[in-house]
C-alpha positions, 0 to 999 in steps of 0.5 A: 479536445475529443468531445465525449458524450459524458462531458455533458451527459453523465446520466445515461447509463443505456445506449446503442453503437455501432461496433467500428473495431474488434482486436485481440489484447492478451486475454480481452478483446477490444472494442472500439464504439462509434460513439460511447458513454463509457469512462476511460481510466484518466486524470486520476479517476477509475475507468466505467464497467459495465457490459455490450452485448451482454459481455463484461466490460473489463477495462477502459482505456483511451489511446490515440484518441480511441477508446477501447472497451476490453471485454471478457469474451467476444462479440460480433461485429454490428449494433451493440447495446451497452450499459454502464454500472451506474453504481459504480459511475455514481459513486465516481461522480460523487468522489470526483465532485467531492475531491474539486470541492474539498481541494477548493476549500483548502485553497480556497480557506488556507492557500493550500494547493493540490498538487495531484489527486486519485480517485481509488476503489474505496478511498480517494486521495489528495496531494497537498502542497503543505501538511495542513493543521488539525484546525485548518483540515477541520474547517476544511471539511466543514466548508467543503460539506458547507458547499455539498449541503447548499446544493450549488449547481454543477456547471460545464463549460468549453472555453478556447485560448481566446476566452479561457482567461476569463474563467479564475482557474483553480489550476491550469489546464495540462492540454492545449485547445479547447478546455472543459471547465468543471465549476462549482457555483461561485466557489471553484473552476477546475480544467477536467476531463471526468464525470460529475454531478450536476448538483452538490447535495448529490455528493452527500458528504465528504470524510477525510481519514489517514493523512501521511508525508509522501515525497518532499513537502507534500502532504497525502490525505485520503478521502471518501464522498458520499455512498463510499464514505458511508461504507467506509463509516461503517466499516470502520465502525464495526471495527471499533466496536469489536476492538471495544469489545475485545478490550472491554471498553467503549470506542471512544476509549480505545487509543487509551485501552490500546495505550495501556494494552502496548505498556502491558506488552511491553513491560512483559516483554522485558520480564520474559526477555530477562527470564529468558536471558536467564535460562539462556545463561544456564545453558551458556554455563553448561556448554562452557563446561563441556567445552573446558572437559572436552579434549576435541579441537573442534566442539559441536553443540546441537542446540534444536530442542534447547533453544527455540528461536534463532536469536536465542541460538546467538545469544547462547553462541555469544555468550559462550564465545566471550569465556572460551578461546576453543573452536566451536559450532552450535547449530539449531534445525529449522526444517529444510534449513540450519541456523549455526553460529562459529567460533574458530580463532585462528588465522584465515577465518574470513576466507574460511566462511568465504569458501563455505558460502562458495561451495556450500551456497551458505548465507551469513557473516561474522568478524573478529572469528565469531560468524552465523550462517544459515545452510541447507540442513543436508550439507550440515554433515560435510560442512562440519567435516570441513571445519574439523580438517581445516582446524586439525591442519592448523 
């Protein structure tokens, strides 16, 4: 493996380095260090910021064995004095330290393995290889703070494939050679490459949130250590007292506000929908008996100040179909477009629709001779037009 100064040395935030490399990446610029402490993105953690020369550092990314510094503008070839976003380093650190510890605690209490993890902006998450109980990702939590309040020592180690046997690896290594070895005192041993706390307490606390079934068996739960839990905390906080307050109750009983707020929906959502139906079906009455005192051989019903949503437009069209045999369009414009539903009972329709969307570019479908379209509203004229000299034609 690369030796990296932060494999040992996560602290130092200000450092001088000679710049070896300069290159064009799209809009950035790269820079290759002679020696660096800044993260690459990798293993599942978010690369460093911060600045060289004064100039924001962008991104980080490792290849080849080089780690790129991309850069916003570019800076001259020479001593560069660099400082990384201790921020942002820390709050990684303590989202890294956290996810070992969190992830030993589930395996560690209930043989629940971690499959893969990622360290994102705000939240972590991990993959479990089995969806744990309430119970079981309580008194993992509880361990996991257990371990961060004890203040157990961070320790580093290297070990080659002469000596790597003798450390209880949590999981094997995903490189060959030499391995860094991240332990937890007297709780866990993980291979990793990224930055972490020397002590637990620093982690401060770890919080799980939104768990969720992703792939086949494995089980997703986000997580957040320590200045991060504590926005997050709060951030959520702010939201349940104001959703508290909009329903004019306390948080603690909002899923039972929220509960009751949904039957009430609900329940008015059935009564505007019968009255709905209702009106709808007036309306059905009154085109059904201009369609019986119509001589025409094709009816055309334009229905954009009676109906207000497309759905209504259908139910009306539906309707009217199952008490007439007569050919008809209602239509409904909704800005640049047109919403029409048919009834054309005569053989050939499917080929009908075929052609309008070929020649028309119209969108839709139907069977049984009753279709929906939608169309540009500029073509409505022609389209109709069209229809009308296919029926009189038989």
């Amino acid at each position: 493996m690369t030796m990296r100064p932060y494999y040992t040395d996560p602290y130092t935030v200000d450092f001088e380095a000679d710049v070896l490399e300069i290159s064009r990446r799209s809009e950035h610029f790269a820079v290759v260090l002679d020696k660096s402490y800044f993260y690459p993105t990798s293993g599942g953690q978010e690369h460093d910021t911060g600045t060289i020369n004064g100039v924001d550092v962008v991104d980080v990314i490792e290849e080849k064995g080089k780690v790129f510094h991309l850069l916003s503008e570019e800076i001259k070839a020479g001593k560069a004095n660099s400082r990384i976003n201790w921020q942002r380093r820390f709050e990684n650190m303590q989202q890294h330290t956290g996810q070992h510890i969190l992830s030993a605690a589930f395996e560690n209490l209930f043989e629940i393995q971690t499959v893969s993890s990622r360290l994102g902006e705000e939240i972590g998450t991990i993959d479990l290889s089995r969806q744990p109980s309430d119970n079981e990702t309580t008194a993992a939590v509880a361990e996991a703070n257990k371990i961060v309040r004890e203040n157990r020592e961070v320790i580093i180690h290297f070990a080659d494939q002469s000596t790597i046997n003798s450390f209880k690896l949590r999981k094997p290594p995903k490189v060959e050679g030499t391995i860094r070895i991240v332990e937890v005192k007297d709780f866990d041993f993980s291979p990793c490459g990224g930055t972490h706390c020397t002590h637990t307490s620093e982690v401060g606390v770890i919080l799980t949130g939104g768990i969720e079934k992703v792939k086949a068996s494995l089980t997703r739960i986000e997580f957040a250590c320590g200045d991060r839990a504590v926005k997050h905390y709060y951030a959520l906080h702010k939201s349940a007292a104001e959703g508290a307050r909009l329903l004019s109750t306390v948080a603690t009983e909002l899923p039972n506000a929220i509960e009751k707020l949904k039957q009430q929906i609900q329940e008015s959502g059935s009564r505007m929908k019968e009255l709905s139906e209702r009106i709808l079906g007036t309306v059905c009455v009154q085109y059904k008996q201009r369609l019986e005192g119509s001589a025409e051989i094709f009816d055309v019903f334009d229905l954009t100040d009676e109906v207000t949503s497309i759905e209504d437009l259908r139910y009306v069209a539906s309707c009217l179909s199952k008490h007439t045999v007569k050919a008809f369009a209602m239509y409904k414009n909704e800005g640049a477009s047109c919403q029409m539903n048919l009834r054309l009972p005569m053989n050939g329709a499917d080929s009908v629709m075929e052609q309008l969307r070929t020649d028309y570019h119209a969108k839709g479908g139907g069977r049984n001779g009753f279709y929906s379209l939608s169309l540009a509203k500029n073509t409505l004229g022609e389209v109709i037009e069209k229809l009308r000299k296919i029926l009189q034609n038989g």
